[in-house]
N, C-alpha and C positions, 0 to 999 in steps of 0.2 A: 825631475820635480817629484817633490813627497807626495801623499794623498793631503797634508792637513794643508800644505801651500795653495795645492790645486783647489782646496773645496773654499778656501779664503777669498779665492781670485771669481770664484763662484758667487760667492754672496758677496762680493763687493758688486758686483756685476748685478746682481738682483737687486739691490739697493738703488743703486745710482739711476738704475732704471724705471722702480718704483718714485726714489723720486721725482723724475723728470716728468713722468706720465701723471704724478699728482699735481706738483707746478703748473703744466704746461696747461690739462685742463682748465687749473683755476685762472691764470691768464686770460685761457679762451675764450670766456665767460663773458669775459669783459668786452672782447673784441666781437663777441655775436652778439651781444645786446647791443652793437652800434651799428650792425646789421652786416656787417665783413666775416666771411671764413678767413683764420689762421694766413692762409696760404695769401688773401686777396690784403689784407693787415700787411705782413713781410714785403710784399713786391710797393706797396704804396710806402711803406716806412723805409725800405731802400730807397726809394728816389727823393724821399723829402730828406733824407741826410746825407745820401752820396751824388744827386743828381743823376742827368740822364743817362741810361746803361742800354747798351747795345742786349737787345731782347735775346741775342743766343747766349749771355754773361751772366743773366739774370739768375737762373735755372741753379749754378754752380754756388755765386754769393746766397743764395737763400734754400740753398741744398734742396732743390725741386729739380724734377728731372725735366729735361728740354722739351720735352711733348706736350707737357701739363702747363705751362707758361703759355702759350697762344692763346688756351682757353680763359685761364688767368686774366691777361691782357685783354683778351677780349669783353671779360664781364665786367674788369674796369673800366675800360673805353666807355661801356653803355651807359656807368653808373656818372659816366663825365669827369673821372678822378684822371683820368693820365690819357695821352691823345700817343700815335705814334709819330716817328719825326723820321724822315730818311736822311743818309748821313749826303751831306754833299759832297764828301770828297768819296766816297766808294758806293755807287747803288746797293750792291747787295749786303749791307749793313744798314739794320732798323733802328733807331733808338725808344724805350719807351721815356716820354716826359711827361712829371705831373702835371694837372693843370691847376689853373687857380683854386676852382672848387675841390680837389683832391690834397692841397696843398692848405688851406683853411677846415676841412675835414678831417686832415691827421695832427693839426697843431689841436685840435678842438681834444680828441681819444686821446693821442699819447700821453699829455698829464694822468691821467686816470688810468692808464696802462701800464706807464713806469710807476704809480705808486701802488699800484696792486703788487705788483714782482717785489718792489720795497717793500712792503707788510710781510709778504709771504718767504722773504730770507731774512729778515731778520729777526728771526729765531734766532740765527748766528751774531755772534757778536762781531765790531771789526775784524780782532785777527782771525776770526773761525773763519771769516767770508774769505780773505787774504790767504790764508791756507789751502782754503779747497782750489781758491784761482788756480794757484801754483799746482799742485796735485794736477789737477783737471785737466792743465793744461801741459802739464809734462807725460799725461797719458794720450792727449793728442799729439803733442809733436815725436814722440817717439814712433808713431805710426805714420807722419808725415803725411799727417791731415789736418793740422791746425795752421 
């Protein structure tokens, strides 16, 4: 590899990072004015579109580590969004499930959460967004993380 390859693959790096860290803020914003951390948003917008997930699976779909989910779960529990469920065909498998008030709670944000992430990409026009998908995601599956 040249120096002028390696210092591109630099500031593409610096870029992509700067932007995510600026999206991801602006996102946030929206999600703590409803009174949820980032982390307590993702494990409750998982279960209202994929249903109930076994609490050790959770951690991986919403790339949190396995430690940090109990507590997670737990401060949902309290807030009454998602209850645990045991599975009945194997004891030592938990499932988290929303509950009704966790499930009327995320129908309530998510309009206003997907249409902030709307505002805030489309700077990009269709094919710019279609573009980066592609790019984005050919730089994840080549590391066989997507």
């Amino acid at each position: 590899m040249n120096d002028d390859q390696i210092n591109q693959s630099l500031k593409l790096f610096i870029v992509l990072s700067r932007a995510y860290r600026a999206i991801n803020e602006e996102v946030n914003k929206v999600i703590q004015q409803k009174g949820l951390n980032p982390t307590e948003f993702a494990v409750l917008e998982l279960l209202y579109h994929k249903g109930d997930q076994p609490l050790q699976q959770i951690g991986d779909k919403i790339l949190l580590a396995s430690g940090s989910i109990t507590y997670v779960v737990d401060k949902l529990e309290k807030k009454g969004f998602l209850k645990r469920v045991g599975c009945p065909k194997d004891r030592r498998v938990t499932y988290a499930q929303i509950t009704e008030a966790g499930e009327g709670f995320i129908k309530e944000i998510f309009p206003d959460h997907s249409s902030r992430i709307d505002e805030l990409i489309n700077v990009l026009d269709a094919e710019e967004k279609q573009t980066a998908i592609e790019l984005l995601k050919k730089l994840g599956l080549s590391l066989g993380k997507y």
